[in-house]
N, C-alpha and C positions, 0 to 999 in steps of 0.2 A: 622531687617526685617525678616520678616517666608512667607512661604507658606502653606496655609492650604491643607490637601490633597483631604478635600469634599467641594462642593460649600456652603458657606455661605450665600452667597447675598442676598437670600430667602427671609430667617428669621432675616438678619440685617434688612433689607427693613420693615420687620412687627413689629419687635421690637420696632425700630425706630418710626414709626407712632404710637404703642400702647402708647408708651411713650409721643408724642406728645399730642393726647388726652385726654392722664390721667391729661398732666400739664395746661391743658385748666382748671380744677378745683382746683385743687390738688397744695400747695405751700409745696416746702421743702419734706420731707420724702424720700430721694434719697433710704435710707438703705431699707426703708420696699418694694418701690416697686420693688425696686434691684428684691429683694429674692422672693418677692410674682413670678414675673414675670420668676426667675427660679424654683420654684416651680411648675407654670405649667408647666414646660417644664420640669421638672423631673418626672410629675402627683403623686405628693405629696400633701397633706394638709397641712394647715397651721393655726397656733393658734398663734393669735396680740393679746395681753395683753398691756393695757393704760388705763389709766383715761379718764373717760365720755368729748364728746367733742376734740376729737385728730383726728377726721377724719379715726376712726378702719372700721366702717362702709361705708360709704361715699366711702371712695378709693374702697373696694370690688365692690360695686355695678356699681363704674365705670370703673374698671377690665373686670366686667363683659357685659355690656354695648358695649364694644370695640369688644366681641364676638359674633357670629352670633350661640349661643346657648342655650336653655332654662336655665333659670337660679331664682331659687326662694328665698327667704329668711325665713327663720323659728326663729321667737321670742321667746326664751326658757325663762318660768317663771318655778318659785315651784309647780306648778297646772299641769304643762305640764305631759300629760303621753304618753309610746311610744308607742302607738299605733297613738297617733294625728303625730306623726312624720314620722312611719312605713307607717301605714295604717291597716285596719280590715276588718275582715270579715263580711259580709252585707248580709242577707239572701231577696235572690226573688222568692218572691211568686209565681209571674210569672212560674220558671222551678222548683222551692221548692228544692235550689239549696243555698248555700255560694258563694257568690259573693265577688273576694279580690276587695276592694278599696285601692289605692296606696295611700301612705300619700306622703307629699310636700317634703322625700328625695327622690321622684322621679323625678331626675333631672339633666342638667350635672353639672352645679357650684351653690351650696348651701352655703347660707349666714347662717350662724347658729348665730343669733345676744345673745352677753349673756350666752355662754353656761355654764356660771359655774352660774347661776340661778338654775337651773333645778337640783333636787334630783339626786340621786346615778341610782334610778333604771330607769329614762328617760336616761341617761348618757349612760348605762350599754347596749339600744338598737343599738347605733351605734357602738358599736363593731365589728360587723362581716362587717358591709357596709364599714364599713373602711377600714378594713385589706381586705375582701375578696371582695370589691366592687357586693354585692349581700346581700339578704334578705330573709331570711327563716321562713314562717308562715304559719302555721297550714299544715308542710311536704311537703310545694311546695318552690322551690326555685327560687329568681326571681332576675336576672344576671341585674345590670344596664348599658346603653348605656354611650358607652365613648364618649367624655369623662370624666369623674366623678369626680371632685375634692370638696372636702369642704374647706372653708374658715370659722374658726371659731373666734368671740371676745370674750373676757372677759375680766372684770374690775379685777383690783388688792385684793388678794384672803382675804385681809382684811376691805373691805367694806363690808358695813353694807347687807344682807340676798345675800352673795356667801357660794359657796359650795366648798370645793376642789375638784379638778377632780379627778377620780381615774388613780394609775399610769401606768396601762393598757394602757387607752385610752391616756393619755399624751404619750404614746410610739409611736402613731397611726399618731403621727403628724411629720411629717418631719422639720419643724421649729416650735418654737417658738419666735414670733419677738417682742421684749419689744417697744416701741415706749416712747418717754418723748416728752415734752412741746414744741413748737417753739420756735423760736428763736428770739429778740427784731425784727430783720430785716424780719425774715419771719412773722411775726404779723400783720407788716405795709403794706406785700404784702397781705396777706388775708383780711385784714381791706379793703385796696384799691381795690380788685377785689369785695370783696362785694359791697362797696359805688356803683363801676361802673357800676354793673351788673342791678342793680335801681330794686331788689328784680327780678329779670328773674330766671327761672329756669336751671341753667345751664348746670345739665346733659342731657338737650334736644341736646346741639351742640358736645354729645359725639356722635362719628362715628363708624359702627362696623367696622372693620378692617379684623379679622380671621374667617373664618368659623372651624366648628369642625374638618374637613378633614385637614386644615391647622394644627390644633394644632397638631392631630398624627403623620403628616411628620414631626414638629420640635420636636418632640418627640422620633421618630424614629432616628434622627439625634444624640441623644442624647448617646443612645449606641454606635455609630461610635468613637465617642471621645477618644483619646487615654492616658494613663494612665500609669505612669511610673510607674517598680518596687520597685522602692525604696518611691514612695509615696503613692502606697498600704500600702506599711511597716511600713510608718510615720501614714498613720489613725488606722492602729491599734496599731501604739505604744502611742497614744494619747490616743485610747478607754481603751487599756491594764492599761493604766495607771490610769482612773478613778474609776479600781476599788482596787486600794492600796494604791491611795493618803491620806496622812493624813487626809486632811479636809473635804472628804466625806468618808460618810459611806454605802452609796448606790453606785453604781457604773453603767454607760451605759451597755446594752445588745449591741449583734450583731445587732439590729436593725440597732442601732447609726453609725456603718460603714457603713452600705451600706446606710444610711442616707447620713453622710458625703459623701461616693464618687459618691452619684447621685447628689447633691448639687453642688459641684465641676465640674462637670460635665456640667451640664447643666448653672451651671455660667458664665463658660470658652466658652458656644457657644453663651451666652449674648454678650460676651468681644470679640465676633471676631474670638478665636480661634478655633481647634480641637484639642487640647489638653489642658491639663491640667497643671498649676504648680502652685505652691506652695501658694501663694497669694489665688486663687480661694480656697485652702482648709480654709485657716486662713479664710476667710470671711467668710465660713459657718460652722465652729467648735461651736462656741456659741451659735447661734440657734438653731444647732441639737442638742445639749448637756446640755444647759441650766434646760430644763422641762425635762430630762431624769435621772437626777443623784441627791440625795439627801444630802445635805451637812452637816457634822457632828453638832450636838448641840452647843456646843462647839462658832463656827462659824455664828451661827444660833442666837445664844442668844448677838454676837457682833453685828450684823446685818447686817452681809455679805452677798453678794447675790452670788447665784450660777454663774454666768458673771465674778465675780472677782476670783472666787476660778477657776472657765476654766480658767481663764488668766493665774492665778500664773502656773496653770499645764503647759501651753504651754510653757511658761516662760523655764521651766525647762528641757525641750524635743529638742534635735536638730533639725532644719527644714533640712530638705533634699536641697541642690543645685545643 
């Protein structure tokens, strides 16, 4: 038994109900809402990679659904250019004046559906929104309202007209969440809620739960969390390490730490607690690490996936007790 030292009750309370909502549609996927749900509470992006059909979409929109804050979706094809994203400059006659029009990343939770559709130089606009939550066009600079998170999907990068992301923007994301198939028994529960729903639309009976102000105070809560020395020491002997491990040859930036101990963090006030231990980092080492590190050839032409070469690394690293 512990005692936390800040009130939690809060945000167990809205956790709790978001969760409940979500499972109004949603069968199975415990890992992805896990993280999505600490993701927002770390105000981190997030990029689900799955096969067409896995519910990558679907869950977001009823994420978002559960919040009481604008929230749009942007369909990225190979046509898309960033100005339909950004937004442009529109001239009025009226004052004989440039008038900015916001494009649809003005918003707080943006569905980015497909984003590895979309060319190098559509891709190459969200950079600065990302990192610096704001947007610079034609010298004026335009701050977005928090709070601002993206949710992005893409298909597996060897379908037929994807594009690889640049490893820039893969930085830009705090997770990446692999999602695979259900499972024979979660099949039969989606089969069965479909038959019963008798074709209703059932994100109608999602509820909002959080307004915006709510998300910042569980966010705020987030730095409070405490955070031992020696498991500082453990995420960067973990980061330290991918970049001398044999089977990559790309290696995490400091991103990736403070990746890993906002994840950590914000997990750990998922779970109840105000602090932090060791369990909370293992869960979100892979996700932050996964899309950040490029794994040697070698590995690449066995057909190893970056998931298994983090594993073997942790494998090899003391966990702190």
């Amino acid at each position: 038994m512990f005692e936390n030292r800040i009130d939690l009750s809060e945000v167990e309370a809205s956790i709790a109900k978001l969760k409940t909502e979500i499972r109004k549609v949603i069968v199975g996927q415990d890992h992805m809402i896990e993280l999505l749900l600490s993701a927002l509470l770390a105000n981190g992006h997030v990029l689900i990679e799955g096969f067409p059909g896995l519910a990558k979409t679907l869950t977001t929109k009823i994420l978002a659904r559960t919040i009481d804050a604008d929230f749009k979706r942007i369909q990225f094809t190979p046509d898309l250019m960033p100005s339909d994203v950004l937004g442009t400059s529109v001239f009025n006659f009226k004052t004989s004046e440039f008038d900015f029009k916001k494009g649809p990343i003005f918003t707080n939770i943006v569905l980015i559906d497909e984003i590895n559709r979309a060319p190098a130089k559509t891709q190459a606009a969200l950079f600065e929104v990302m990192e610096e939550r704001q947007v610079s066009i034609d010298g004026t600079t335009y701050k977005m309202s928090p709070p601002f998170i993206i949710v992005a999907t893409q298909n597996p990068i060897d379908l037929e007209g994807t594009y690889r992301l640049p490893e820039a923007q893969m930085d830009r994301f705090i997770y990446k969440i692999v999602i695979d198939y259900p499972t024979a028994p979660e099949e039969v529960q989606i089969l069965t809620a479909y038959h019963e729903a008798n074709n209703k639309n059932s994100l109608e009976e999602v509820q909002k739960i959080l307004s915006k102000s709510d998300i910042q105070k569980h966010q705020d809560l987030v730095s409070q969390v405490r955070v031992e020395e020696k498991l500082i020491q453990y995420i960067v002997d973990v980061v330290q390490m991918t970049r001398s491990y044999r089977d990559i040859s790309i290696g995490a930036s400091p991103r990736a730490s403070l990746g890993i101990l906002a994840g950590a963090k914000a997990l750990a006030i998922l779970r109840g607690r105000d602090f932090v231990i060791p369990d909370d980092i293992l869960t979100v080492i892979g996700p932050v690490l996964c899309h950040r590190i490029t794994i040697s050839p070698e590995k690449e032409m066995e057909g190893t996936t970056a998931g298994a070469v983090i594993g073997g690394l942790v494998k090899s690293i003391e966990i702190p007790r």
